[in-house]
C-alpha positions as CSV (number, residue, x, y, z in Angstrom):
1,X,0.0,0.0,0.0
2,X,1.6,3.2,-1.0
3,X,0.3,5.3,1.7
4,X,2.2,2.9,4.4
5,X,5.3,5.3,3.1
6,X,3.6,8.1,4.9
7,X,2.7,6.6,8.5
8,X,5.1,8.4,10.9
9,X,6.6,6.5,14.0
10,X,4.0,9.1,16.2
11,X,1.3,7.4,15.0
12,X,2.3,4.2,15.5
13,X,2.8,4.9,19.3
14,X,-0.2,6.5,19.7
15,X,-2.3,4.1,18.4
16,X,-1.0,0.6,19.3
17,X,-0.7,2.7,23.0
18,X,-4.6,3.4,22.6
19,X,-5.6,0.3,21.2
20,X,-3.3,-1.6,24.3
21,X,-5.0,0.5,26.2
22,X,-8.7,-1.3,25.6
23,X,-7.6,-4.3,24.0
24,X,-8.9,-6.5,26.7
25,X,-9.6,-10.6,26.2
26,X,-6.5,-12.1,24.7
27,X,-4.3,-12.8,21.2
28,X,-7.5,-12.7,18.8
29,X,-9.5,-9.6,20.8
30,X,-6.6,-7.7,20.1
31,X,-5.6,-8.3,16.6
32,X,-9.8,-7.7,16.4
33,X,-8.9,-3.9,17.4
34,X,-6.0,-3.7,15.4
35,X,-8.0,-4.5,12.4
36,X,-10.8,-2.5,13.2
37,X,-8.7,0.9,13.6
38,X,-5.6,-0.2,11.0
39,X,-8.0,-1.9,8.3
40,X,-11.3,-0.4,8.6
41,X,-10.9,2.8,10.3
42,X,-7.6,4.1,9.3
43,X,-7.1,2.1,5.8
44,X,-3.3,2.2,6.5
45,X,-2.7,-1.4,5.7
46,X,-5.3,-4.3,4.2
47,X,-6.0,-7.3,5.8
48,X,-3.7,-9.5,3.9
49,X,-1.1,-7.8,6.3
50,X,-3.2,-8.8,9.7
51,X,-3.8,-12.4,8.1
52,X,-0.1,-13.0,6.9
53,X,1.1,-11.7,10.3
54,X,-0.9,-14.1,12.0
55,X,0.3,-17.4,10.1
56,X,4.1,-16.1,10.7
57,X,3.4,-15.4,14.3
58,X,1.5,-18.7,14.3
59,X,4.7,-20.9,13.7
60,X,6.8,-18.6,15.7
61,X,7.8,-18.3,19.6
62,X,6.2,-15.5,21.4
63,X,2.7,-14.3,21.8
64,X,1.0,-14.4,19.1
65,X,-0.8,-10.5,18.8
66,X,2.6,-9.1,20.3
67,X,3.8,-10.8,17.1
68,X,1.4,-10.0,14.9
69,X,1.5,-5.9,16.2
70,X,5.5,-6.2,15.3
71,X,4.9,-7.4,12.0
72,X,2.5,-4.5,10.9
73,X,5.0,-1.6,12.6
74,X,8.2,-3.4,10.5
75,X,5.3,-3.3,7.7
76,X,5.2,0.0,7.7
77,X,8.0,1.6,9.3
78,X,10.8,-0.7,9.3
79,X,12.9,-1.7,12.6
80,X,12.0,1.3,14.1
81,X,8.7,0.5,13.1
82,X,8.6,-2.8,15.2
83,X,10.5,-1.5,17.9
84,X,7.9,1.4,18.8
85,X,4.9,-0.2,17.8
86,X,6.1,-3.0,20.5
87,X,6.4,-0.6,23.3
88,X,3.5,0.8,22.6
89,X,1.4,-2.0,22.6
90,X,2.7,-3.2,25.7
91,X,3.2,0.3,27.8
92,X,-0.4,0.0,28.6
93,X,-0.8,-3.6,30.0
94,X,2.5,-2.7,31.8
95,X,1.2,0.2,33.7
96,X,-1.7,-1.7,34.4
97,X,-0.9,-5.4,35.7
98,X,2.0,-3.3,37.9
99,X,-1.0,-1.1,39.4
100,X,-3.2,-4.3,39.9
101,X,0.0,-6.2,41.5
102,X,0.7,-3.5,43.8
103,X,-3.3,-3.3,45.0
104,X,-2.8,-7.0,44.9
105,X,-0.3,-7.8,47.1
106,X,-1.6,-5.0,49.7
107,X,-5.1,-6.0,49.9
108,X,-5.3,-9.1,48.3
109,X,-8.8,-9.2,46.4
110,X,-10.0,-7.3,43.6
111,X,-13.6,-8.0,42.5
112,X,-14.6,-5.3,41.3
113,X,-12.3,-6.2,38.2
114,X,-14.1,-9.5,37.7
115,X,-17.6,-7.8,37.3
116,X,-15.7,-5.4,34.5
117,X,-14.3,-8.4,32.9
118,X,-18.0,-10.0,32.8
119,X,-19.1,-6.9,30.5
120,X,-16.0,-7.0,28.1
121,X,-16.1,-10.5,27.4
122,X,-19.7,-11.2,25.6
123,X,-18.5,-7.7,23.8
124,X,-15.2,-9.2,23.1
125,X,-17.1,-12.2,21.4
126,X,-19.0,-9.8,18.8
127,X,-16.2,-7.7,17.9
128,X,-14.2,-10.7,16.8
129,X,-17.3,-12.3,15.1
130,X,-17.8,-8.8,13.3
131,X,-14.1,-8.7,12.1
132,X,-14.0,-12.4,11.3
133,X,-17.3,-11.4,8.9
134,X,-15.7,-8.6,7.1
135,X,-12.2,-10.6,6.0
136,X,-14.7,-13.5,4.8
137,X,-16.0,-10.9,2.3
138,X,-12.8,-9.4,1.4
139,X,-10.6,-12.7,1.4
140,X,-12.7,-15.7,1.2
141,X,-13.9,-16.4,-3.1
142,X,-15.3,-19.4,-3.5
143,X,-16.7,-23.0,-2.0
144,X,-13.2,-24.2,-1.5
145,X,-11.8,-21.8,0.7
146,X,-15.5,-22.3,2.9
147,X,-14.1,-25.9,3.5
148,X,-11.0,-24.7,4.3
149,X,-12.3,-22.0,7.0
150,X,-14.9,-24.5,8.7
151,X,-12.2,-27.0,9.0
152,X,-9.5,-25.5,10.6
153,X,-12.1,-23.5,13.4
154,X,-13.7,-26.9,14.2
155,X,-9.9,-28.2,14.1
156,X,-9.2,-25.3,16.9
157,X,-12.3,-25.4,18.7
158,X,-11.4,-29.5,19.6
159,X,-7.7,-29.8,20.1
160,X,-6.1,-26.6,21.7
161,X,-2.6,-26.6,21.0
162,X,0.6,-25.3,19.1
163,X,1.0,-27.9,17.4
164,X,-3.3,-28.1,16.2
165,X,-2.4,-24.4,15.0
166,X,1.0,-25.5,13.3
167,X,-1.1,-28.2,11.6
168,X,-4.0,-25.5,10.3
169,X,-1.5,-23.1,9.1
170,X,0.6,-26.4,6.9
171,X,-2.5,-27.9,6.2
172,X,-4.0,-24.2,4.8
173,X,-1.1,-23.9,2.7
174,X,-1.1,-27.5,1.1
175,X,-4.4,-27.0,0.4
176,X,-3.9,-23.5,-1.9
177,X,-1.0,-25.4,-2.9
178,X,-2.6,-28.2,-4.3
179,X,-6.1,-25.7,-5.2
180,X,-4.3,-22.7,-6.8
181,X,-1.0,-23.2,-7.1
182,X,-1.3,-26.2,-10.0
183,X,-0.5,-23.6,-12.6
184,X,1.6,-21.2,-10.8
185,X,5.3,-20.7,-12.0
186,X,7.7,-19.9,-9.2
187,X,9.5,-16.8,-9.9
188,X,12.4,-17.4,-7.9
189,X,14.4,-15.1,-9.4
190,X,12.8,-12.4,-7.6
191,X,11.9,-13.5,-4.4
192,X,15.0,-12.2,-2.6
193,X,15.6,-9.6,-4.9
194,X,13.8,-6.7,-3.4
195,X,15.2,-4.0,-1.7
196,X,15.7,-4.7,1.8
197,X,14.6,-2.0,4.4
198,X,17.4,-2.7,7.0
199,X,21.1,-4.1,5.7
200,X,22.0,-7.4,7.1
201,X,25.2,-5.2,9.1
202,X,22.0,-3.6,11.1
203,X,21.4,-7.3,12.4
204,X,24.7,-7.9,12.9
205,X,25.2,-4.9,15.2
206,X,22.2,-5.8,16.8
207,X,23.2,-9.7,17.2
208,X,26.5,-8.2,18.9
209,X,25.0,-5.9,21.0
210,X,22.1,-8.6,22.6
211,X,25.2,-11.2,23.0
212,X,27.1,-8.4,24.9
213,X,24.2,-7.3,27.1
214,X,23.8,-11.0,28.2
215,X,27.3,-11.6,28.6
216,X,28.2,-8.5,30.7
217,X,24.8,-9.6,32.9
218,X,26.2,-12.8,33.6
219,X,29.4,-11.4,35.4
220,X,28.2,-8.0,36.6
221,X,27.0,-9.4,40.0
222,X,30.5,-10.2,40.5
223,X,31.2,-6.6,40.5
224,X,28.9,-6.0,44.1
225,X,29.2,-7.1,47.1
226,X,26.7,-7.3,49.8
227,X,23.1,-6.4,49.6
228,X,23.8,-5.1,45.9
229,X,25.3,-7.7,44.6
230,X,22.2,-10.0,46.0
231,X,19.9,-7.3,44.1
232,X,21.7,-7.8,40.8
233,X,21.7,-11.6,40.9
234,X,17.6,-11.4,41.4
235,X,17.4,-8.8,38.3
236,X,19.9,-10.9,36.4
237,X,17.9,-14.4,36.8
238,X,14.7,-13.2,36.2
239,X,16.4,-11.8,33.3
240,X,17.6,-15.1,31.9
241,X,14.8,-17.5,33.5
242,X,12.2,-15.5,30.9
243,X,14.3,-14.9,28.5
244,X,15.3,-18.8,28.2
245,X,11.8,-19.6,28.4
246,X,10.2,-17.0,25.8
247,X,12.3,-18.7,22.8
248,X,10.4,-21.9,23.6
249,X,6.8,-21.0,24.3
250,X,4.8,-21.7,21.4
251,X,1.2,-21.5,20.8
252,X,0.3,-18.4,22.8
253,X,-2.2,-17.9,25.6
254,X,-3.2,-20.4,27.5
255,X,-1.1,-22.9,25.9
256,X,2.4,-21.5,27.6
257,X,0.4,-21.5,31.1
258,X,1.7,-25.1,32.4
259,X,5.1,-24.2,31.2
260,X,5.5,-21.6,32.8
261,X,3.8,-22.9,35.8
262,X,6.4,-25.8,35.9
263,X,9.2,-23.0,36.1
264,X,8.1,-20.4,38.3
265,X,6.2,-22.3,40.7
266,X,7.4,-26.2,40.6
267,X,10.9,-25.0,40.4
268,X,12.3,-21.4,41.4
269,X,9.0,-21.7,43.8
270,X,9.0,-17.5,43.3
271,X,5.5,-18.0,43.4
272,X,2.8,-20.3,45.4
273,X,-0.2,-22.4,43.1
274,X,-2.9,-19.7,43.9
275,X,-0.6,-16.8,43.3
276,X,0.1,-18.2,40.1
277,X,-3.8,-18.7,39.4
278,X,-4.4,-15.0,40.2
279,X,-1.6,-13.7,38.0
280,X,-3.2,-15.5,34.5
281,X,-6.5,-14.4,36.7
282,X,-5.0,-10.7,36.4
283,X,-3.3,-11.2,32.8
284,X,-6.9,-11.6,31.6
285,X,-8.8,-9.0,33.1
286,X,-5.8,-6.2,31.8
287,X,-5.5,-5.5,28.2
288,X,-3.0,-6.3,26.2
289,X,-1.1,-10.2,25.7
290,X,-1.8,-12.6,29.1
291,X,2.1,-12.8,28.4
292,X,2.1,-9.6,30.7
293,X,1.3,-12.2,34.0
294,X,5.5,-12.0,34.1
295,X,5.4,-8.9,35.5
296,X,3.0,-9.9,38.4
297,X,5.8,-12.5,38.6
298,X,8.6,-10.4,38.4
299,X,6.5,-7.9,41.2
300,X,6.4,-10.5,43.5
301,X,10.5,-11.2,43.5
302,X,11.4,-7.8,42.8
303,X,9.0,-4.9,43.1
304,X,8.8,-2.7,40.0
305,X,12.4,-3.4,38.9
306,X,11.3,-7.1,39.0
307,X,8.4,-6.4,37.2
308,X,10.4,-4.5,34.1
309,X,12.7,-6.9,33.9
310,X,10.6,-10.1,33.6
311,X,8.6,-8.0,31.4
312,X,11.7,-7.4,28.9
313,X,12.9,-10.5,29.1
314,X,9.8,-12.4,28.0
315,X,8.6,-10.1,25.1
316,X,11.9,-9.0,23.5
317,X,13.7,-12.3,22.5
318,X,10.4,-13.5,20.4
319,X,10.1,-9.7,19.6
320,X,13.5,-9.6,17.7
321,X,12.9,-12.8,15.9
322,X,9.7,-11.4,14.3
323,X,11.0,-8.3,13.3
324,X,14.0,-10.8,11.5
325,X,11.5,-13.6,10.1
326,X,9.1,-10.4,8.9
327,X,11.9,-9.0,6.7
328,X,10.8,-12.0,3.9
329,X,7.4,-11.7,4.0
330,X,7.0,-9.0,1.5
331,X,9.7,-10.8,-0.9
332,X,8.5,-14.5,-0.8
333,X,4.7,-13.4,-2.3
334,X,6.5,-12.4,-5.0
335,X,6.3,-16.2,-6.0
336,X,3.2,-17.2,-7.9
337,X,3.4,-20.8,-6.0
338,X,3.4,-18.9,-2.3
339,X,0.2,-16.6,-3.2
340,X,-1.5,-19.8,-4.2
341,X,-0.5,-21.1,-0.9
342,X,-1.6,-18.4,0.8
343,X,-4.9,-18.3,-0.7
344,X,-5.7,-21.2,1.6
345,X,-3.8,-20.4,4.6
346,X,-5.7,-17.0,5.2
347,X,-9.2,-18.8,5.1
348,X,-7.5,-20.9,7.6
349,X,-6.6,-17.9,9.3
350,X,-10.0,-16.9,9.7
351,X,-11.7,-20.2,10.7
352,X,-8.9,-19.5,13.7
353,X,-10.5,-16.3,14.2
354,X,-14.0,-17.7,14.3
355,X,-13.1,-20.4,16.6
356,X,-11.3,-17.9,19.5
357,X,-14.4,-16.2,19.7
358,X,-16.4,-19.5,20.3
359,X,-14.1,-20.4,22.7
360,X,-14.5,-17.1,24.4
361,X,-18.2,-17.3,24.3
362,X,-17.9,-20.9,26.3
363,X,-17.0,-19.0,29.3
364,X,-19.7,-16.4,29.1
365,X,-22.1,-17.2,31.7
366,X,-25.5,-17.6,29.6
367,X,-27.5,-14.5,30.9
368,X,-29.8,-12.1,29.1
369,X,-27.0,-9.5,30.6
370,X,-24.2,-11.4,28.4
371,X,-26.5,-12.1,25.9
372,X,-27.8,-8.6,25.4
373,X,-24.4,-7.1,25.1
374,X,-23.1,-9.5,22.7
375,X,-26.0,-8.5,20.5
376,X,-25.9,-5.0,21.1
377,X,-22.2,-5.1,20.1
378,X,-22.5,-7.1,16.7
379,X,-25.1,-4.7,15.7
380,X,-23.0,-1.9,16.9
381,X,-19.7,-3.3,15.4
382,X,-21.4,-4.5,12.2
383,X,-24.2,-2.3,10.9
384,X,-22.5,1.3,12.5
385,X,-19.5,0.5,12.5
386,X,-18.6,1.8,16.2
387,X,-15.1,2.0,17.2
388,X,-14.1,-0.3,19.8
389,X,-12.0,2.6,21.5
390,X,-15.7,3.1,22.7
391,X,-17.3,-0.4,22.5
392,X,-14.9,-2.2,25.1
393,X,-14.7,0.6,28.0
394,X,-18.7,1.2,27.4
395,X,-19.3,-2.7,27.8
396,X,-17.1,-3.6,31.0
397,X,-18.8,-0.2,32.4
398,X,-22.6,-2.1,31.5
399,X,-20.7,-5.0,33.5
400,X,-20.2,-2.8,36.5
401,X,-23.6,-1.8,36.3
402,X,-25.7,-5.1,35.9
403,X,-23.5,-7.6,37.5
């Protein structure tokens, strides 16, 4: 899209900070918002760039919006792109889950969150139906990309899993492969020809720098003594314990949950079995990636410098591998053979879409409430086109009201 040339890195802050700041019920509600601002509202990007970021971020460590949010700023603006639309999706969450561990820890119960989150989630249901809808009419052509789309959300909807989404996003590409792609040439030739928008020295500088941060870490407590050097060994493993375990959490959500479970609480024991409950309990009623639970985590060991640091250490290692993997995006649909492939892995895509807001209606309690403000919503989403910047607040606020 031409106008992408034009998006300045202050918009991207300030509107991956605003839509962090109401992107409440997990990976798929906020990729929802992304597309209703980027796509529908703003028409900075299409949705081929939502749908393509989601079967990278699919196969890739990390959460999967956080992914998918780092993929449209290196769209659009490059590294730098990436690097400010990731603060700014997370700056919100941050504030909030360090608020919320604070009050936490001091008073120990916070229900008036739960009756918010009981509004936001029937609305959360609608607004990723209503998105869902719209890409089926852009994106979705014939009968054969229907079966594609029902397949892989009754696929999701059964077996919840990395490896169930790996298999939808392979088995949606074979499928345009063997649909489309029968009389597609490859043009390899071109593929990797394109201009790049960052050198390959860039990633070396930034390869050295990472290995050099690490590295001085590792030996800098030795450098204390005393209390200090106790306070720099906390920092430093919280550091490496997230870091280490980011690179191998795939799936997203509430797949990583008993891994990092085994870790925290199991092992290190930083945490006890109902603390860990109420963290993912707290990662779900703030907006933004349930990812963000490692800075409860990193509260609890450390205070607020705890909290930053477990906060860095889990987002930025997948971070910095989708701003690398994004780079060939852009140059492999060049290929005749990967467009045809695509052409069944965004249907795919979509029947994922589908499937996380069927899964997020399952734990709707089935009220007239809930069921009122999931209809309210579509309509509002749908016909009216709304914003959600309004929808999400306006809905937890009904919760406060009626629950």
């Amino acid at each position: 899209m031409d106008n992408k040339k034009h998006i300045s890195l202050q918009y991207l802050f300030f509107t991956f900070l605003k839509i962090g700041t109401i992107s409440w019920g997990g990976f798929m509600a906020l990729i929802s918002v992304v597309q209703k601002q980027l796509v529908e509202k703003d028409k900075v990007i299409e949705d081929e760039v939502i749908l393509d970021s989601i079967s990278l971020a699919s196969i890739l460590p990390g959460p999967v919006a956080f992914n998918v949010v780092i993929n449209i700023g290196y769209f659009l603006r490059g590294i730098k792109g990436a690097l400010v639309s990731m603060i700014a999706i997370l700056l919100p969450s941050f504030v909030f889950i360090t608020i919320l561990s604070w009050l936490y820890f001091t008073f120990d119960e916070l229900p008036l969150f739960n009756k918010f989150f009981l509004g936001i989630l029937p609305a959360i249901a609608a607004i990723i139906i209503s998105v869902a809808l719209n890409m089926i009419k852009k994106h979705v052509k014939d009968y054969k990309q229907i079966i594609v789309l029902i397949c892989a959300g009754i696929a999701l909807i059964f077996f919840h899993s990395f490896f169930t989404t790996l298999f939808i996003i392979l088995a949606g590409g074979l499928a345009g492969y063997l649909i489309y792609g029968k009389s597609a040439a490859i043009n390899s030739s071109k593929i990797f020809q394109e201009e790049k928008k960052e050198s390959w020295q860039t990633w070396i500088y930034i390869a050295a720098g990472f290995a050099l941060f690490f590295i001085v870490l590792w030996f800098l407590p030795n450098l204390f003594k005393g209390s200090f050097f106790h306070k720099i060994e906390i920092i430093r493993n919280l550091i490496f314990t997230f870091a280490g375990m980011s690179l191998t959490l795939f799936g997203g959500g509430y797949v990583i949950i008993p891994a990092i479970q085994t870790v925290v609480v199991d092992g290190l024991q930083w945490l006890t079995v109902k603390e860990f409950a109420d963290a993912i309990a707290l990662g779900q009623v703030t907006p933004g990636p349930i990812f963000i639970s490692a800075a409860f985590i990193g509260y609890k060991v450390f205070g607020l410098a705890g909290a930053f640091a477990a906060t860095l250490a889990i987002f930025t290692p997948p971070g910095m591998l989708m701003i690398f993997c994004s780079r060939f995006i852009s140059q492999m649909k060049q290929s005749s053979i990967i467009n045809a492939i695509y052409k069944g892995i965004r249907p795919a895509v979509i029947g994922m879409i589908f499937s996380a807001a069927f899964t997020i209606g399952k734990s709707v309690e089935l009220r007239w409430e809930t069921l009122s403000i999931f209809v309210l919503v579509v309509i509002l989403s749908v016909k009216f086109k709304i914003n959600v910047v309004y929808l999400i607040p306006a809905s937890g606020i009904i919760g406060l009201l009626l629950f």
